[in-house]
LOMIMAR-404837 format. One record per residue: x, y, z of N, C-alpha, C in turn; residue number from 1. Coordinates in Angstrom, 2 decimals, padded with zeros to 5 digits. Layout:
residues N
X|Y|Z|X|Y|Z|X|Y|Z|NUM;
...
end
This chain:
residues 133
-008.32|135.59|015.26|-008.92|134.63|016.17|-009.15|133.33|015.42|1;
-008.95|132.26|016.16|-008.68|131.13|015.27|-010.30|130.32|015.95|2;
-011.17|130.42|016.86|-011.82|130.07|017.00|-013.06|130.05|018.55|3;
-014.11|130.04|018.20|-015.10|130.95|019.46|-015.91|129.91|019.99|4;
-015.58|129.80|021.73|-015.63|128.96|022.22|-016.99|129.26|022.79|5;
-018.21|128.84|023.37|-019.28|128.77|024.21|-019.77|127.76|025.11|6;
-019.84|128.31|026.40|-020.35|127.21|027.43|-021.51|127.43|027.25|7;
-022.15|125.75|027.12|-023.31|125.70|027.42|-024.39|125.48|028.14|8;
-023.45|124.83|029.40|-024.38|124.67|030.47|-023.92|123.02|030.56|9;
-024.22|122.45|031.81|-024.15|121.34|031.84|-023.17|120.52|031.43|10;
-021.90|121.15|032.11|-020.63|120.87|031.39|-019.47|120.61|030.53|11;
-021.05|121.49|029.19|-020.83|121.05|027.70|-020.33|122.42|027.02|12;
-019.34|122.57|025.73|-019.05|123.39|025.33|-019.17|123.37|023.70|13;
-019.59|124.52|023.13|-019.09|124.57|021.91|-018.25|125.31|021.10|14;
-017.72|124.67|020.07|-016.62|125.25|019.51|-016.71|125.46|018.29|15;
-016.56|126.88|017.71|-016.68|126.86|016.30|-015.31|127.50|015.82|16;
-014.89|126.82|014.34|-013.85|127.10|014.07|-014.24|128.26|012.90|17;
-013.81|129.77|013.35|-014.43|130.70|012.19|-013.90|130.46|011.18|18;
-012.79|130.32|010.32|-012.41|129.70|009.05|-013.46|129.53|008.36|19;
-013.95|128.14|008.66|-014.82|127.20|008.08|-016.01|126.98|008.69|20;
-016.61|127.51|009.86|-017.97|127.74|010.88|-017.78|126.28|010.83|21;
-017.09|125.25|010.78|-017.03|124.12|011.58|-017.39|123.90|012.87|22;
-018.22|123.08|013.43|-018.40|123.03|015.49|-018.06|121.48|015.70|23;
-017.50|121.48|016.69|-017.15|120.37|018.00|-018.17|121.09|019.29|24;
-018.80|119.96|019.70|-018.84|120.20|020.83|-017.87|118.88|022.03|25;
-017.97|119.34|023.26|-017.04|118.71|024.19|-018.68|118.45|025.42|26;
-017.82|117.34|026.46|-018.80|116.90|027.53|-017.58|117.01|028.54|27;
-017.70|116.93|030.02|-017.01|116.53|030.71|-016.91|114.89|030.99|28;
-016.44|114.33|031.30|-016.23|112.95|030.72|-016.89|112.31|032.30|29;
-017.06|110.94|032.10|-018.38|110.53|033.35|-017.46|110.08|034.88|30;
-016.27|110.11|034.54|-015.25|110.42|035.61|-015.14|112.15|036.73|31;
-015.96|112.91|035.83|-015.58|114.02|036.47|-017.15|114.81|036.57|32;
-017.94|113.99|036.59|-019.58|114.84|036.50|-019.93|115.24|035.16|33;
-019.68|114.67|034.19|-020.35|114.85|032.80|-020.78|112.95|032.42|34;
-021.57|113.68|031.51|-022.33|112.42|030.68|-021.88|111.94|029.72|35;
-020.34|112.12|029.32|-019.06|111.89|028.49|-019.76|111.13|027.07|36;
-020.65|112.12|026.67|-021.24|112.13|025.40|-021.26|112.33|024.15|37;
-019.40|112.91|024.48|-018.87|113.96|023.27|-017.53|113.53|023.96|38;
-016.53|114.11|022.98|-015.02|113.99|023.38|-015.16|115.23|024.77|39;
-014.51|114.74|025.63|-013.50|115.75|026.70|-012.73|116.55|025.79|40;
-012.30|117.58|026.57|-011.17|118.17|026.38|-009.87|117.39|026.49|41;
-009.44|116.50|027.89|-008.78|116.21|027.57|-008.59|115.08|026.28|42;
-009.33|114.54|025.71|-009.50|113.59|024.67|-009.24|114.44|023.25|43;
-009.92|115.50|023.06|-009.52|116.34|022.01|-008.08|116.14|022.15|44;
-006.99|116.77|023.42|-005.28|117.14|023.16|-005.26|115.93|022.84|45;
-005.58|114.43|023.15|-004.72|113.35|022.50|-005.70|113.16|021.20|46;
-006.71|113.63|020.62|-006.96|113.30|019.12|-006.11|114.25|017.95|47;
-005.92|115.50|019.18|-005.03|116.52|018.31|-003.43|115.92|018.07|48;
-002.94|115.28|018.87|-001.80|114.90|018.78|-001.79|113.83|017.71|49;
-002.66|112.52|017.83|-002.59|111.49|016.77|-002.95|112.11|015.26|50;
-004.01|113.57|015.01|-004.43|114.01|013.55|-003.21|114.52|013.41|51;
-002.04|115.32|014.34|-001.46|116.09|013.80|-000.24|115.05|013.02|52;
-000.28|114.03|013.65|001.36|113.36|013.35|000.47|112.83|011.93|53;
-000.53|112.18|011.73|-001.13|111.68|010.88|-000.80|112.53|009.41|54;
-001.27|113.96|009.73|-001.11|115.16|008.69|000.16|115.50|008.32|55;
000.65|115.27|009.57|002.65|115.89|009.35|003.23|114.56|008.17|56;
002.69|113.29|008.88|003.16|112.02|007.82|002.43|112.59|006.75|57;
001.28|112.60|006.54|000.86|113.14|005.35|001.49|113.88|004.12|58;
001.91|115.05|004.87|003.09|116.11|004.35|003.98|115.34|003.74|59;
004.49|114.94|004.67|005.43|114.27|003.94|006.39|113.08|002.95|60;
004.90|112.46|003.26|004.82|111.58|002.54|004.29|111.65|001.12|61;
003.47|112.79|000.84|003.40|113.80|-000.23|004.75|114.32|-001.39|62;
005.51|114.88|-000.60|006.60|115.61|-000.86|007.76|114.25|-001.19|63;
007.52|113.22|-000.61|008.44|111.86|-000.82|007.80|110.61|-002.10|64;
006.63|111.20|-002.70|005.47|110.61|-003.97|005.20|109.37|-003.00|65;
004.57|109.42|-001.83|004.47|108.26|-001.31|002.52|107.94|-000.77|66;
001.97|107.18|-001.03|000.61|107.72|-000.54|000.15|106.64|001.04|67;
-000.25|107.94|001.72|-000.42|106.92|002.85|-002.06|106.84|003.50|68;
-002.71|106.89|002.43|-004.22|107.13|002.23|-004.83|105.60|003.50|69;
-005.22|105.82|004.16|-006.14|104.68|005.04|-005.07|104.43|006.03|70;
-004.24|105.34|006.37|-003.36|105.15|007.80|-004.40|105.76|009.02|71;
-004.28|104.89|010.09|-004.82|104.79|010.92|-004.36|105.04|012.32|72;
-004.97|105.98|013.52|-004.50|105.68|015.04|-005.50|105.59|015.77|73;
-004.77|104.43|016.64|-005.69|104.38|017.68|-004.94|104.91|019.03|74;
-005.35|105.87|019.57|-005.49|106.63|021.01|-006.02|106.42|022.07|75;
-005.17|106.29|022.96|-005.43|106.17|024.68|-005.20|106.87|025.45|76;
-005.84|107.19|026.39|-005.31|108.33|027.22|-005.06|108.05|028.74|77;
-004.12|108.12|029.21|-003.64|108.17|030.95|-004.32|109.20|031.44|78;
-005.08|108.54|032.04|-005.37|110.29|033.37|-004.36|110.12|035.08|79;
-004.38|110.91|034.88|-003.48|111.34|036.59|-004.11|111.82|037.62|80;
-003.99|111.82|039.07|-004.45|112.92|039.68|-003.65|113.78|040.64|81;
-004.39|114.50|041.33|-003.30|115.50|042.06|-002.03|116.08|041.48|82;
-002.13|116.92|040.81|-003.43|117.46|040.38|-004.06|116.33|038.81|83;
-005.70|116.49|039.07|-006.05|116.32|037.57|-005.41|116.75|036.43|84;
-004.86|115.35|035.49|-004.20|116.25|034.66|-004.00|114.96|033.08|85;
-003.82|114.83|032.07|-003.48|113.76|031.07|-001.74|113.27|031.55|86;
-001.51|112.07|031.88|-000.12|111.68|032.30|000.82|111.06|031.12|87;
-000.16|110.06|030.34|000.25|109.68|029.20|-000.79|109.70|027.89|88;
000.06|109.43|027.19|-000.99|108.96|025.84|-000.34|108.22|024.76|89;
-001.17|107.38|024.50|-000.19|106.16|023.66|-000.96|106.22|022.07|90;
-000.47|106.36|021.27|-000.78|106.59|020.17|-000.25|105.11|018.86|91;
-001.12|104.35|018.29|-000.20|103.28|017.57|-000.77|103.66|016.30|92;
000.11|104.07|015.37|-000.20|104.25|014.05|-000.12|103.22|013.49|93;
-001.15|102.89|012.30|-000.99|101.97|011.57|-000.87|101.87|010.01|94;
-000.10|101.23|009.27|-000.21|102.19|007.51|000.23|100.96|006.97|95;
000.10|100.99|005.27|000.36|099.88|004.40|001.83|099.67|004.27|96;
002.44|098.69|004.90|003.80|098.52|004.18|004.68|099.04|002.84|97;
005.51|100.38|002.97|005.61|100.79|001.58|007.27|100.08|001.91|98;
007.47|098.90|002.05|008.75|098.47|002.22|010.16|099.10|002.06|99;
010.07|100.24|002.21|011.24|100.59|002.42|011.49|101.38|003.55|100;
012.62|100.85|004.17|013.27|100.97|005.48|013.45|103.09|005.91|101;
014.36|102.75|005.12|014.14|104.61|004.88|013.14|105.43|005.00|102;
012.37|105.11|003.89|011.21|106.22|003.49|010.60|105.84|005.03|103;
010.64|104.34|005.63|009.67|104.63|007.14|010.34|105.06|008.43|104;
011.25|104.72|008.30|012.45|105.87|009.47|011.79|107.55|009.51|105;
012.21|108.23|007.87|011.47|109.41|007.78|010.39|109.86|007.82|106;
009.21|108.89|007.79|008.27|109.18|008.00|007.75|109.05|009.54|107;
008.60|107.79|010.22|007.85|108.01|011.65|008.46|109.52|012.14|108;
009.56|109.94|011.80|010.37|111.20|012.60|009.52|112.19|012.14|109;
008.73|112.36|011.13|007.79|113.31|010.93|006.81|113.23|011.47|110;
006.54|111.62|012.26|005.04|111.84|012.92|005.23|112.70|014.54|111;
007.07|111.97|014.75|006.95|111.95|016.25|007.46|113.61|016.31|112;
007.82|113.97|015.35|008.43|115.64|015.30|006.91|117.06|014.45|113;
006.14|116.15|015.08|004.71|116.89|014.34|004.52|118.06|015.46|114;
003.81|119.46|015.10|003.71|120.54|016.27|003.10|120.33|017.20|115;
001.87|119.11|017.45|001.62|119.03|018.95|002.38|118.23|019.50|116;
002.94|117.21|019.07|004.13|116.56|019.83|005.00|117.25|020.48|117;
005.49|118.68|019.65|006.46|119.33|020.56|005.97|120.30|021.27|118;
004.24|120.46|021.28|003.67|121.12|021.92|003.37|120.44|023.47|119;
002.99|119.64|023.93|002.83|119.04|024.87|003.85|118.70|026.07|120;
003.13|119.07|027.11|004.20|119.61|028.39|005.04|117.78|028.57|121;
006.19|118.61|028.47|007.53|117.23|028.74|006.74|116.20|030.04|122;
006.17|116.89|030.53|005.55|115.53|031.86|004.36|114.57|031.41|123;
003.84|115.20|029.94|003.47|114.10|029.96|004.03|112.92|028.56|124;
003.61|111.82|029.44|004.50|110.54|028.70|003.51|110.62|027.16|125;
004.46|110.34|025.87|003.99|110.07|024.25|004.94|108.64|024.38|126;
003.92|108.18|024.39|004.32|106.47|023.57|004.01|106.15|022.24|127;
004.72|106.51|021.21|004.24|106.84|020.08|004.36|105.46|019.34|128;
003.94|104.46|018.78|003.99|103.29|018.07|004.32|103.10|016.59|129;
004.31|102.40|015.50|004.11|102.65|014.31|004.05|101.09|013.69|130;
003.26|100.64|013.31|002.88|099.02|012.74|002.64|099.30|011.33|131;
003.65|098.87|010.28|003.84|098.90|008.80|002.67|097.60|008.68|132;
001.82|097.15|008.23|001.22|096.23|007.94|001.50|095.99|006.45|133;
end
């Protein structure tokens, strides 16, 4: 079991990750009868998607002696309705110019080929960005 979830009432949940007894808690967001006080759920799948590409660049930018220490995303999220559901999410990474053309080709394909990227249902839209500063 990778982690034990509890409702708490009032549209709020907590989450502990047994590994590490790490907790998140979640709100329902003030669009849907919560006091959006905490990340949503749906806000977690798009923070999970921007940490994961973040970590996957990580990886690999590791394995390439490259350091990409103070890379940054900022996340947005589309909501849909009928049904309620996340439609898009736009993700713009941001990292220090390591000027070479290559090494950043391979590294965005590691962000945009990260496991929640290919986890996430084909309907909804990834606008994935990448700004070398």
């Amino acid at each position: 079991m990778t982690a034990l979830i509890e409702y708490t009432g009032n549209l709020r949940c907590n989450a502990t990750h047994l590994q590490s007894n790490s907790e998140i808690q979640t709100d329902a967001p003030t669009d849907n009868r919560g006091k959006g006080e905490r990340f949503s759920p749906t806000d977690l799948l798009c923070v999970s998607l921007a940490t994961c590409m973040l970590t996957t660049m990580g990886i690999k930018a590791s394995d390439m002696e490259i350091d990409i220490s103070g890379a940054k995303a900022e996340v947005t999220k589309h909501m849909a309705a009928n049904p309620r559901r996340v439609a898009a999410i736009d993700v713009v990474v941001s990292l220090t110019d390591i000027g070479d053309e290559k090494s950043k080709t391979i590294l965005e394909r590691s962000g945009n080929q990260c496991p929640v990227a290919k986890s996430v249902h084909p309907d909804i839209k990834l606008n994935l960005t990448y700004n070398w500063k």
